[in-house]
C-alpha positions, 0 to 999 in steps of 0.5 A: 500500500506505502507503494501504491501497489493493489494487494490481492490475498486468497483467504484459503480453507481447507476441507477438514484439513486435520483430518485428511493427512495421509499417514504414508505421505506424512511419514515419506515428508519426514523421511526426506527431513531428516528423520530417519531410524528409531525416530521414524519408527516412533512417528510412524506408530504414532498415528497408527493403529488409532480408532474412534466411534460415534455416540448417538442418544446413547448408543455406541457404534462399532470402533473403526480404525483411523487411516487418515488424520493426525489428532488435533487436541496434542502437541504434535498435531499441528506440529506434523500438519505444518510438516505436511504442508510445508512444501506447499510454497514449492508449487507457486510460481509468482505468488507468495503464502503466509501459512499458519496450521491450517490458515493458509493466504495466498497473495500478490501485489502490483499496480495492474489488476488484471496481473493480479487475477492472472497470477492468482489464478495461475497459483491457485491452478498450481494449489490444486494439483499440489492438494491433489498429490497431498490428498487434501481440498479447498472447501471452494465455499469458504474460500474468498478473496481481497483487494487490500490498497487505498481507496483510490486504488480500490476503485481500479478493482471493480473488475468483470474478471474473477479468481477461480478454482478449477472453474468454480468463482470464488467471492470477493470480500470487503472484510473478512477474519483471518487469524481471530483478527478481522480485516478490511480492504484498507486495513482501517481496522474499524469491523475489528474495533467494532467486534471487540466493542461488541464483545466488551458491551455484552459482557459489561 
């Protein structure tokens, strides 16, 4: 924005990210870090071997075996999803990501709105195949998109264009949470002051 730059950021969401982890890609991941002999014995046992049942008005179902997912209440299940997905910046070709767990932004700056649509869209075909080779998903739905710059700048972006995933449009935003914090397209921070009144007000 100091620039005069348009920022472009694709909030992405991942389909029951935890839960859809493959136990032989995670353990290939680690391997190739580094982790190798005892200890990769130790993680491999780690996720295996693991079951779960459901209980409805008091009944019990039979417990099936976990093949997929790392459990998310411990210290290492985000440690071990931030090693699966680690190499994701691997596959973008000019965008760049700020990940943290599960919350992962894709974005890119530049004066011309229509090189921003083509580098997000290009990244995002990229995100695809490489989600596919991972055995992960974008929820599509909850994905949405930003253009973060001055109002001047803003009114540049009233564009027919759109980002898409595969040959699903994702939707614009003007406002969206990221990370607990809420943020707007010029970063004047009022939907989050506002939140936190709100919250102060109720509890008061």
């Amino acid at each position: 924005m100091d620039e005069g730059l348009i920022n472009g950021v694709v909030f992405l969401d991942l389909k029951k990210a935890f839960d859809t982890v493959d136990h032989a890609i995670l353990l290939n991941k680690l391997y190739l870090y580094g982790v190798r002999g005892r200890a990769h014995d130790w993680f491999r046992s780690y996720p295996s071997n693991r079951t779960q049942y459901c209980q409805v008005n008091g009944k019990l179902s039979e417990p099936r075996t976990i093949i997929t997912g790392i459990p998310q209440c411990s210290i290492l299940g985000p440690l071990l999803f931030l090693v699966y997905i680690n190499d994701l910046p691997n596959c973008l070709k000019s965008a760049d990501c700020n990940m943290f767990a599960d919350d992962t932004q894709l974005r890119t700056a530049n004066k011309d709105v229509k090189v921003i649509f083509e580098t997000l869209n290009d990244d995002l075909a990229n995100i695809s195949v490489w989600m596919a080779a991972n055995k992960l998903s974008l929820n599509k739905s909850k994905t949405k998109y930003m253009f973060i710059g001055s109002h001047q700048k803003l009114k540049q972006c009233n564009s027919e264009l759109q980002i898409k995933i595969g040959d699903t449009p994702i939707q614009r935003v003007t406002v969206t949470k990221s990370l607990g914090m809420m943020v707007d397209e010029t970063l004047t921070w009022h939907s989050q002051t506002d939140l936190i009144t709100k919250k102060v007000n109720k509890d008061l």
